[in-house]
mmCIF file of the N, C-alpha and C atoms, coordinates in Angstrom:
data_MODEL
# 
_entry.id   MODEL 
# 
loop_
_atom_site.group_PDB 
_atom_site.id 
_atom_site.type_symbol 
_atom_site.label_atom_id 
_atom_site.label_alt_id 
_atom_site.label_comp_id 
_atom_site.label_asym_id 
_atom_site.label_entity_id 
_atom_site.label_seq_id 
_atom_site.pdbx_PDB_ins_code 
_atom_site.Cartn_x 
_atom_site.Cartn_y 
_atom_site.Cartn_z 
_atom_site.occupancy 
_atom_site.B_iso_or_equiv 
_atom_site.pdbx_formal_charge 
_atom_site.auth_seq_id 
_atom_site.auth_comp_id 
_atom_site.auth_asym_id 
_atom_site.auth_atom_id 
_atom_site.pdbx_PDB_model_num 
ATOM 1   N N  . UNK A 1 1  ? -6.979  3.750   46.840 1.00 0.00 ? 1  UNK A N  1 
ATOM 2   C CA . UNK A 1 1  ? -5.848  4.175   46.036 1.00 0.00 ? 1  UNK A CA 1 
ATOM 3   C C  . UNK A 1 1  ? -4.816  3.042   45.973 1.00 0.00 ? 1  UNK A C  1 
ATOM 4   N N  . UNK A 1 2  ? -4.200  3.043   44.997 1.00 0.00 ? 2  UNK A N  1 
ATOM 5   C CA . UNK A 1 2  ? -3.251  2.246   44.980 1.00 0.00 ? 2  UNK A CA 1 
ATOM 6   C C  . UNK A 1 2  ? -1.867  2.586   44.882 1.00 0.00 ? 2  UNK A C  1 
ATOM 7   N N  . UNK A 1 3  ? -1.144  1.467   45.385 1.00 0.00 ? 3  UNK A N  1 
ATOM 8   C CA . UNK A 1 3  ? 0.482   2.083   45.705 1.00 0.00 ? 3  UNK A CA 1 
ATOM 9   C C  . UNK A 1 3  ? 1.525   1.390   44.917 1.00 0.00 ? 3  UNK A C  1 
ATOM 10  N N  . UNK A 1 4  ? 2.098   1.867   44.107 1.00 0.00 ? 4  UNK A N  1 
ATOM 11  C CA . UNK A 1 4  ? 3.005   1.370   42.597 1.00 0.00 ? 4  UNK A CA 1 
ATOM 12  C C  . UNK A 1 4  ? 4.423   1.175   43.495 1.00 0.00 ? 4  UNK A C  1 
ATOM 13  N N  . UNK A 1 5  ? 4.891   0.428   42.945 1.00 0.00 ? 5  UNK A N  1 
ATOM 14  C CA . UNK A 1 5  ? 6.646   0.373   43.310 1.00 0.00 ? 5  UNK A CA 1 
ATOM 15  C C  . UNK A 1 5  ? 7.631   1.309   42.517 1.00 0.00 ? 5  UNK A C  1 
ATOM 16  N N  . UNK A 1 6  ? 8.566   1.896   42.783 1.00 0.00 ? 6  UNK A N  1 
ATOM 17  C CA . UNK A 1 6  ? 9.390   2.249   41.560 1.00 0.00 ? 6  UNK A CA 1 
ATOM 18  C C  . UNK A 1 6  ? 9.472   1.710   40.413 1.00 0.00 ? 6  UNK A C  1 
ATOM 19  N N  . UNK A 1 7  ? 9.626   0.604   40.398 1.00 0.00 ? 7  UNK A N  1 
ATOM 20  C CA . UNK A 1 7  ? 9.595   -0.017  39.367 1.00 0.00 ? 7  UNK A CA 1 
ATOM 21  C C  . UNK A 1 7  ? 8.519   -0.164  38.305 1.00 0.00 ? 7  UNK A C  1 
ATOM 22  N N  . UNK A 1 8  ? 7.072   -0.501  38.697 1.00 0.00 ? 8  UNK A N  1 
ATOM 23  C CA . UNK A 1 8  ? 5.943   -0.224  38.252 1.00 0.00 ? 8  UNK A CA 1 
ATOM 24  C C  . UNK A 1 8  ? 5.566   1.193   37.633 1.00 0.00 ? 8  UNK A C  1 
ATOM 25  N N  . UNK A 1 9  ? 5.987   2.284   38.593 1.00 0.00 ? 9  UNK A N  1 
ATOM 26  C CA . UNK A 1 9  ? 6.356   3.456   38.013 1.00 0.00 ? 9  UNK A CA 1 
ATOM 27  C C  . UNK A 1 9  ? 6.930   3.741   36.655 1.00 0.00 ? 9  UNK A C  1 
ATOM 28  N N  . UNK A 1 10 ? 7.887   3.376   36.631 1.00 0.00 ? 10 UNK A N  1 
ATOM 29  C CA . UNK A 1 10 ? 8.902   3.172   35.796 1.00 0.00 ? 10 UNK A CA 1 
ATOM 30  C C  . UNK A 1 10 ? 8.379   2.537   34.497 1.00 0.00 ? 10 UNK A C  1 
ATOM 31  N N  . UNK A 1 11 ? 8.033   1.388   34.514 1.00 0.00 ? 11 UNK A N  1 
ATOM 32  C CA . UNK A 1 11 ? 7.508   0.687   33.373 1.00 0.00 ? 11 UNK A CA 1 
ATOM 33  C C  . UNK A 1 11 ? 6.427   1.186   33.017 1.00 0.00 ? 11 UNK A C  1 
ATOM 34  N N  . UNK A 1 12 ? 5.337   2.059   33.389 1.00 0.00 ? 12 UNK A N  1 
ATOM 35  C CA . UNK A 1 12 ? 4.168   3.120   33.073 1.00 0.00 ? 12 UNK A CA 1 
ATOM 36  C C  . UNK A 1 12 ? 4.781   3.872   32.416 1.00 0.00 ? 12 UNK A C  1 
ATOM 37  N N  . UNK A 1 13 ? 5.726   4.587   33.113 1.00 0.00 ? 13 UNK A N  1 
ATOM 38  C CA . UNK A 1 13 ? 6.489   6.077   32.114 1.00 0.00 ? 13 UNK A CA 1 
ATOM 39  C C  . UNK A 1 13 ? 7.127   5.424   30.963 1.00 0.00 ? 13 UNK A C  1 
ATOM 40  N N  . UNK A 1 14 ? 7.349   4.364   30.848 1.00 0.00 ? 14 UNK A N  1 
ATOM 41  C CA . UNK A 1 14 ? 8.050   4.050   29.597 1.00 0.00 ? 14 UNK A CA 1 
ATOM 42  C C  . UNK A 1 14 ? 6.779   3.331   29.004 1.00 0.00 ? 14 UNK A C  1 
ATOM 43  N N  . UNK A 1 15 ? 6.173   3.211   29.272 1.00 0.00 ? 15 UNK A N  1 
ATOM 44  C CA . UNK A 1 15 ? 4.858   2.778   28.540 1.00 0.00 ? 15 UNK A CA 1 
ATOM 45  C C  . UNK A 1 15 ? 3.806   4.069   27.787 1.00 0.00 ? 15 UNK A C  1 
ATOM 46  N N  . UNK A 1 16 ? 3.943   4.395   28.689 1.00 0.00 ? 16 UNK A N  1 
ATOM 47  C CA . UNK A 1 16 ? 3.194   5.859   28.304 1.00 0.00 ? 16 UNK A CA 1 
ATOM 48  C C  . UNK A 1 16 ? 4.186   6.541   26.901 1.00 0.00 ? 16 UNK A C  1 
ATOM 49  N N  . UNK A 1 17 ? 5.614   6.868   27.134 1.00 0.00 ? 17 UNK A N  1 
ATOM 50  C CA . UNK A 1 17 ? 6.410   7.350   26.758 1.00 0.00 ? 17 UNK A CA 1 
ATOM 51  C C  . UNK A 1 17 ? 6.123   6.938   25.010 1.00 0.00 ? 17 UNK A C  1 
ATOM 52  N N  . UNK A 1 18 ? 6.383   5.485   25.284 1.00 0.00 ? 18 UNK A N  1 
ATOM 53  C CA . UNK A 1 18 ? 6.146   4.892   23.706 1.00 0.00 ? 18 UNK A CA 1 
ATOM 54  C C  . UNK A 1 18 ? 5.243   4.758   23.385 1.00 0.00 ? 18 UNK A C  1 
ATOM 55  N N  . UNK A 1 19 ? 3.979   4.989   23.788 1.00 0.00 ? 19 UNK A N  1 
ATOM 56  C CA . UNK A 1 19 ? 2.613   5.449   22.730 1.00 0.00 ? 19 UNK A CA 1 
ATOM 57  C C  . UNK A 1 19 ? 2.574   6.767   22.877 1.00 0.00 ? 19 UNK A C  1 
ATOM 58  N N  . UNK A 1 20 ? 3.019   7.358   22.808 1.00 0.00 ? 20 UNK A N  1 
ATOM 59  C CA . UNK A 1 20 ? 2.839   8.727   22.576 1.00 0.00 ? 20 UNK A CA 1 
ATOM 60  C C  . UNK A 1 20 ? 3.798   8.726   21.442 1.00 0.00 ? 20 UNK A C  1 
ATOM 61  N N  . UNK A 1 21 ? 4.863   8.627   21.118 1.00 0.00 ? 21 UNK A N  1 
ATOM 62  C CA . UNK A 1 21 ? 5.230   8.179   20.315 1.00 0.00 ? 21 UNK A CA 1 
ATOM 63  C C  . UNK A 1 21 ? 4.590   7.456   18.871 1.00 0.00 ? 21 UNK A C  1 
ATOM 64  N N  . UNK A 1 22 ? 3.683   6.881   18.843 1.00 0.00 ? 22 UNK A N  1 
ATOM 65  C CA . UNK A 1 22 ? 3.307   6.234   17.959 1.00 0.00 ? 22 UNK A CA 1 
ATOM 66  C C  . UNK A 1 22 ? 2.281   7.590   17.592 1.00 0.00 ? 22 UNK A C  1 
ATOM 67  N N  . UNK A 1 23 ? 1.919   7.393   16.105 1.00 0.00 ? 23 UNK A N  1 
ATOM 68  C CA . UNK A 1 23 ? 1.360   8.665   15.660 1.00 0.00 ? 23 UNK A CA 1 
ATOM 69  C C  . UNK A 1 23 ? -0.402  7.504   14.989 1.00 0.00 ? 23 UNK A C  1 
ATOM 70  N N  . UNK A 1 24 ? -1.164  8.746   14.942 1.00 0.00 ? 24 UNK A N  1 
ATOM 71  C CA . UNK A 1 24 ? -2.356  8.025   14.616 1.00 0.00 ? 24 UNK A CA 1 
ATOM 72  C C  . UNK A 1 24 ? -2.267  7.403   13.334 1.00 0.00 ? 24 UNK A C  1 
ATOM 73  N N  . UNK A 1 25 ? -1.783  7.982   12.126 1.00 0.00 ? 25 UNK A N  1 
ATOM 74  C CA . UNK A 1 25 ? -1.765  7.256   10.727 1.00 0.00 ? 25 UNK A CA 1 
ATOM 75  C C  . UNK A 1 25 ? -0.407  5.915   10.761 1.00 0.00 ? 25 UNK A C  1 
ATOM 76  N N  . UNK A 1 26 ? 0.258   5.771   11.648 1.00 0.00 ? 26 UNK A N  1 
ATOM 77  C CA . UNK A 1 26 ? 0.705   4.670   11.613 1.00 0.00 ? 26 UNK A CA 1 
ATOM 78  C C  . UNK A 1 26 ? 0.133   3.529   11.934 1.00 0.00 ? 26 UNK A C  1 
ATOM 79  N N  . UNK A 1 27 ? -1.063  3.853   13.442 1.00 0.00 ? 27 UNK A N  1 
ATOM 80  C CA . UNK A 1 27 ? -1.697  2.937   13.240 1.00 0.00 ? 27 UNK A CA 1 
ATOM 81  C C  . UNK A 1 27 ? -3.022  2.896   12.575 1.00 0.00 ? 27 UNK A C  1 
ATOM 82  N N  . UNK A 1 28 ? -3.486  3.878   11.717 1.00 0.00 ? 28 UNK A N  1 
ATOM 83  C CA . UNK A 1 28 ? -4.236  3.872   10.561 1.00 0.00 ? 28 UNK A CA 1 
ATOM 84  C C  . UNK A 1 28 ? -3.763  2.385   9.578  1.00 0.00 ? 28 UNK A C  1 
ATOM 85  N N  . UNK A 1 29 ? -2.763  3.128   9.141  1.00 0.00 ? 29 UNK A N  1 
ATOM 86  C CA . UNK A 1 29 ? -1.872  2.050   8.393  1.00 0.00 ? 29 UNK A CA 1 
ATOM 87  C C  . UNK A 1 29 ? -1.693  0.683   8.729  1.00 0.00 ? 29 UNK A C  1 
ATOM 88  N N  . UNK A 1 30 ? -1.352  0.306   9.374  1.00 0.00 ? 30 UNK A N  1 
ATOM 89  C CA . UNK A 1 30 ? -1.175  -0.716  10.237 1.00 0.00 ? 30 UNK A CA 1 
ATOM 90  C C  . UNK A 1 30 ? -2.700  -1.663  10.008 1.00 0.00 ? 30 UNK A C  1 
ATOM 91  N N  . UNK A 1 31 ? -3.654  -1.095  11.028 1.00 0.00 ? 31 UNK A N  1 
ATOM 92  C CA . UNK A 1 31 ? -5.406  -1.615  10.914 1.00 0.00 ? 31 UNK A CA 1 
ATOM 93  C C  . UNK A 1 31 ? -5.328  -2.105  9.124  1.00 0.00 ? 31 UNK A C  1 
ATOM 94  N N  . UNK A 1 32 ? -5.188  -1.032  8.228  1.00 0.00 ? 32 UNK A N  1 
ATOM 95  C CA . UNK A 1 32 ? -5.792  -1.458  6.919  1.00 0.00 ? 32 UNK A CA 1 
ATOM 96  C C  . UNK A 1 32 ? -4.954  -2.500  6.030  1.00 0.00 ? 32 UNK A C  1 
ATOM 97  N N  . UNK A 1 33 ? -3.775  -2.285  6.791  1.00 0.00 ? 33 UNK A N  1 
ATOM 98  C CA . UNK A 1 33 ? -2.620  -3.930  6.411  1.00 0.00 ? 33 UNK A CA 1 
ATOM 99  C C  . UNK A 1 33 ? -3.119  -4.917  6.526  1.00 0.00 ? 33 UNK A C  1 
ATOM 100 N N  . UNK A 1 34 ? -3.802  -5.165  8.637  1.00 0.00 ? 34 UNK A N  1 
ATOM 101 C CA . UNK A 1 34 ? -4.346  -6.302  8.620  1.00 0.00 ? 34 UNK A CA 1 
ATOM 102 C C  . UNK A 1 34 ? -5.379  -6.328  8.084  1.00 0.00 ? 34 UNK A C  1 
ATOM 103 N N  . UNK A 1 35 ? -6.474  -5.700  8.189  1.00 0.00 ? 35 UNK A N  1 
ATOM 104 C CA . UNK A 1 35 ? -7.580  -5.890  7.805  1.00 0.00 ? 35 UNK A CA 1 
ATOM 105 C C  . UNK A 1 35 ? -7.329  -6.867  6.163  1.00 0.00 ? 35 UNK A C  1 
ATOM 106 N N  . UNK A 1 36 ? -6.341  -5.807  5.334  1.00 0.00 ? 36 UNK A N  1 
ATOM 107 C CA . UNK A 1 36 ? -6.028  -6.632  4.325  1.00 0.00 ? 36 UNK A CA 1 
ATOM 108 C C  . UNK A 1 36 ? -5.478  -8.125  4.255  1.00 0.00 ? 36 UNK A C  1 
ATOM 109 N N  . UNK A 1 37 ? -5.075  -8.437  4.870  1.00 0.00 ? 37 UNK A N  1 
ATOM 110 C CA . UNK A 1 37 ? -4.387  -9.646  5.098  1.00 0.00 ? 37 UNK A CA 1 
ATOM 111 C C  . UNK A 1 37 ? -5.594  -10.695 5.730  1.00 0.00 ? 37 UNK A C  1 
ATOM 112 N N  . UNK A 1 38 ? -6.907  -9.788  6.652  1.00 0.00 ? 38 UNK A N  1 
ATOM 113 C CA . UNK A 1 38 ? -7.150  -10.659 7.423  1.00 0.00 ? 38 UNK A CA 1 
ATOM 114 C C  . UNK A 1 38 ? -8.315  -11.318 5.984  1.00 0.00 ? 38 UNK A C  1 
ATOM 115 N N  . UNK A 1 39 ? -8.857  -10.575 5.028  1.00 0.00 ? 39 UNK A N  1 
ATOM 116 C CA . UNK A 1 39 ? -9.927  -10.760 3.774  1.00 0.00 ? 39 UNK A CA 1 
ATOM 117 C C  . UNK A 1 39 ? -8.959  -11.940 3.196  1.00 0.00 ? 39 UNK A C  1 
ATOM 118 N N  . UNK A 1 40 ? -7.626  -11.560 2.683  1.00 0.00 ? 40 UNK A N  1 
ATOM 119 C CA . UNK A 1 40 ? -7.311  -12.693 2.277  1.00 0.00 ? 40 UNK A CA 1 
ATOM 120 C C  . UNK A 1 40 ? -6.723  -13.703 2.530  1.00 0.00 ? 40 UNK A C  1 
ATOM 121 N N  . UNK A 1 41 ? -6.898  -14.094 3.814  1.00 0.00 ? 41 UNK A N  1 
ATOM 122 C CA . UNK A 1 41 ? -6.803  -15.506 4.520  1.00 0.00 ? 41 UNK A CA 1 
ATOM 123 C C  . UNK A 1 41 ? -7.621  -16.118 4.440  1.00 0.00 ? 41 UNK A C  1 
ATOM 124 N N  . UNK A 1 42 ? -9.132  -15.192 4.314  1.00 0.00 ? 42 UNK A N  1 
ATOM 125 C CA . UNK A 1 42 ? -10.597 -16.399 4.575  1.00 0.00 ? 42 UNK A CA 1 
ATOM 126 C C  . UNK A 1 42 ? -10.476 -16.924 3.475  1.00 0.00 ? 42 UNK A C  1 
ATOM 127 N N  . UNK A 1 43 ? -11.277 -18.347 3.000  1.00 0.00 ? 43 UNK A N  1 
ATOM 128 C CA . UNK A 1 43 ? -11.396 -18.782 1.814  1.00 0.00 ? 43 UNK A CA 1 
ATOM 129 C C  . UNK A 1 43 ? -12.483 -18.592 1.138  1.00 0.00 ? 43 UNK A C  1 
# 
């Protein structure tokens, strides 16, 4: 097992906190931006 500091704690719950936050079609959205961007970079 492993043993976290408060702090480590801390930065998990706020990690956790803000992807939960993020909703699936944003990063739907997001993927098909780059994806777009990434087609027209190649030459």
């Amino acid at each position: 097992m492993i043993t976290l500091s408060d702090d480590e704690v801390a930065l998990i719950r706020a990690l956790l906190t803000a992807l939960r936050g993020i909703k699936v079609r944003d990063i739907d959205k997001a993927l098909v931006i780059l994806a777009k961007a990434d087609r027209g970079a190649k030459p």
